[in-house]
C-alpha positions as CSV (number, residue, x, y, z in Angstrom):
1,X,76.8,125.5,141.9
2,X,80.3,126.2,139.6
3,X,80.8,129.6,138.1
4,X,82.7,130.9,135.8
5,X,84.8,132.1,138.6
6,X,85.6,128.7,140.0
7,X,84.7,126.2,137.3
8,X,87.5,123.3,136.8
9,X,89.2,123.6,133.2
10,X,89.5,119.3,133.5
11,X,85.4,119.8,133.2
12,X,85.5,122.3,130.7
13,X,87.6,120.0,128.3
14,X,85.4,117.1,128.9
15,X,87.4,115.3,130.4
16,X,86.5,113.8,134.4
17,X,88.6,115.4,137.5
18,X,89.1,112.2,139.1
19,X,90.9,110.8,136.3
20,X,94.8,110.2,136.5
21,X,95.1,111.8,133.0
22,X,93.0,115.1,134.7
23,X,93.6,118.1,132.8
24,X,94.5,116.3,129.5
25,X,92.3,116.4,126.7
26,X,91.2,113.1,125.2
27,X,90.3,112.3,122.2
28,X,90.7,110.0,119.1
29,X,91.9,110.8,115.7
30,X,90.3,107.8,113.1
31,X,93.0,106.3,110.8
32,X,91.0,107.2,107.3
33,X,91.4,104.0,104.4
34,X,89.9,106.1,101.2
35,X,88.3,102.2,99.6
36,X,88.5,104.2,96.0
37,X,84.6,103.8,95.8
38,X,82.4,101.6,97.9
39,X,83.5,99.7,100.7
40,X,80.4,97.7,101.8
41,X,80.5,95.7,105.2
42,X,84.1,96.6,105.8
43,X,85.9,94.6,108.9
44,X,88.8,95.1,110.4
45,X,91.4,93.4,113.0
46,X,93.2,96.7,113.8
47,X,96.1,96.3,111.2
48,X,94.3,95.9,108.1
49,X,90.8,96.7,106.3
50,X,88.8,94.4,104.2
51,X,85.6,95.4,102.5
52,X,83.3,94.4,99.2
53,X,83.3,96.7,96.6
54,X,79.8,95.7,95.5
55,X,76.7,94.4,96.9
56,X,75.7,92.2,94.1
57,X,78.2,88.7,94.8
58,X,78.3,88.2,91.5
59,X,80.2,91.0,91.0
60,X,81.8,92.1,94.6
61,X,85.2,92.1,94.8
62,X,87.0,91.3,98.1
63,X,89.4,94.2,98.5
64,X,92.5,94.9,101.3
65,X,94.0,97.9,102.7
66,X,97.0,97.5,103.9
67,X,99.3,99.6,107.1
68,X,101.3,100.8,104.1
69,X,97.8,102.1,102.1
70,X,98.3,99.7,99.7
71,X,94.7,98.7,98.5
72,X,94.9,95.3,96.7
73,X,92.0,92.9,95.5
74,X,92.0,89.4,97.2
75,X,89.4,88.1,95.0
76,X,85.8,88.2,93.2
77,X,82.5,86.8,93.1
78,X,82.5,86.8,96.9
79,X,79.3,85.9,99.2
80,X,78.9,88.8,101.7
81,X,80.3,87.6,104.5
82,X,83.8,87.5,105.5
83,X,86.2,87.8,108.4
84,X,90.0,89.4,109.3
85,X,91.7,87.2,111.3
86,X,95.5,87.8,112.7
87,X,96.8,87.2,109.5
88,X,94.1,86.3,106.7
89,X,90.6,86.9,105.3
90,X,88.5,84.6,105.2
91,X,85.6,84.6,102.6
92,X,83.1,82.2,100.5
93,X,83.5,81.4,97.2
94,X,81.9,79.0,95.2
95,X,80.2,77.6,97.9
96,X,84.2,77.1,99.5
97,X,85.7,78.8,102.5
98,X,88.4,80.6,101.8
99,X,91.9,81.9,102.9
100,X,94.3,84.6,102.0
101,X,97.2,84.9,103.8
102,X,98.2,89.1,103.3
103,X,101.7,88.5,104.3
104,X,103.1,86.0,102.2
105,X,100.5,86.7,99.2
106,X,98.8,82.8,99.3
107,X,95.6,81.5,98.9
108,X,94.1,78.2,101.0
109,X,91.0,76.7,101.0
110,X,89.5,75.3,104.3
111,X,86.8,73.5,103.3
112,X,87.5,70.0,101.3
113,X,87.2,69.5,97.7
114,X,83.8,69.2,96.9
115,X,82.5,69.8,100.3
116,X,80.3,73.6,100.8
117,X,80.6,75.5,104.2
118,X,79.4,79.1,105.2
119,X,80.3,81.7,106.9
120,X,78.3,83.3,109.9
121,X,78.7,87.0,110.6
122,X,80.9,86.7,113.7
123,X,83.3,84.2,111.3
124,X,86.5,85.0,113.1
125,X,88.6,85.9,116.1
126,X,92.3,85.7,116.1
127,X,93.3,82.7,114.5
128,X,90.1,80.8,114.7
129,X,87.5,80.1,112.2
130,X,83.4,79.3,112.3
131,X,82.1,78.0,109.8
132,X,78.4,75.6,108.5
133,X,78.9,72.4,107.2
134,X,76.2,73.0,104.0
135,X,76.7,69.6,102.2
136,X,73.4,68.1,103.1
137,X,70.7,71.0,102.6
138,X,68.2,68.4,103.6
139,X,69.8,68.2,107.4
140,X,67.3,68.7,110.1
141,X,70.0,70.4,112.2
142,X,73.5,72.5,112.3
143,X,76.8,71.0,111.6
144,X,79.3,73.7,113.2
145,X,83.2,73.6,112.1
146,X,85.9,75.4,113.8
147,X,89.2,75.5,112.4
148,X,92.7,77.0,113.7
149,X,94.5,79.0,110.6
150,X,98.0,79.1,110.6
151,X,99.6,80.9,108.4
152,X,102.3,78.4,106.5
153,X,105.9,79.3,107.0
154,X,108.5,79.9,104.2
155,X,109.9,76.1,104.1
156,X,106.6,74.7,104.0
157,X,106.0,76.5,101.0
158,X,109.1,76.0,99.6
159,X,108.1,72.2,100.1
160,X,105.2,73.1,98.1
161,X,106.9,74.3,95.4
């Protein structure tokens, strides 16, 4: 049985004895991204914060904080579900899978002209996108897409241009 005599400060603080870092106090300190009203379903990739600002998708907007606490709005009219990937959100619109590239301030679409795709709640990791094939309502089974993002670089848009 420990006293107060011979109890172990380590213990005390909560942290555990047999830890290298014994002694030390651990804890975490939240990085705090004020959304300037609602932030519904907010995501994150450790740099940046996306969230909707509504839950009605006729009138959610798709908004970004920034590491510089910039908050800016990537777009509106957005189904609920959306992904941050290394460097973009991706989102539906319209029936379309979206891009936006935070970086360089551009927009892409992944799906083709015409063609509908959605999103799934686990969209995205890293660079790499999941997404339905929804063309064909009537299809007795799942068409799944995966597509890499890269993020263009300056002379490709400049080609562009």
């Amino acid at each position: 049985m420990i006293t107060d005599e011979d109890s172990d400060p380590a213990v005390e603080n909560g942290t555990n004895p047999s830890d290298e870092t014994s002694g030390a106090e651990q804890s975490v300190e939240p990085d705090i991204v004020d959304p300037k009203g609602f932030a519904i379903y907010p995501a994150t990739n450790g740099q940046v914060t996306a969230w909707l600002d509504d839950l009605n998708p006729s009138k959610a907007k798709l908004k970004l904080a920034l590491d510089d606490d910039r908050i800016i709005e990537i777009a509106e009219g957005v189904g609920r579900i959306f992904g941050v990937g290394d460097t973009f959100v991706v989102y539906m619109q319209n029936n379309q899978i979206m891009l936006y590239f935070w970086e360089i301030n551009r927009y892409a679409r992944i799906t083709a002209e015409g063609e509908a795709g959605r999103l799934s709640d686990s969209c995205v990791s890293g660079n790499r996108v999941v997404w339905y094939d929804a063309a064909d309502p009537s299809r007795t089974k799942d068409l799944v897409r995966e597509t890499i993002v890269r993020q263009p670089t300056p002379e490709e848009l400049a080609a562009l241009e």
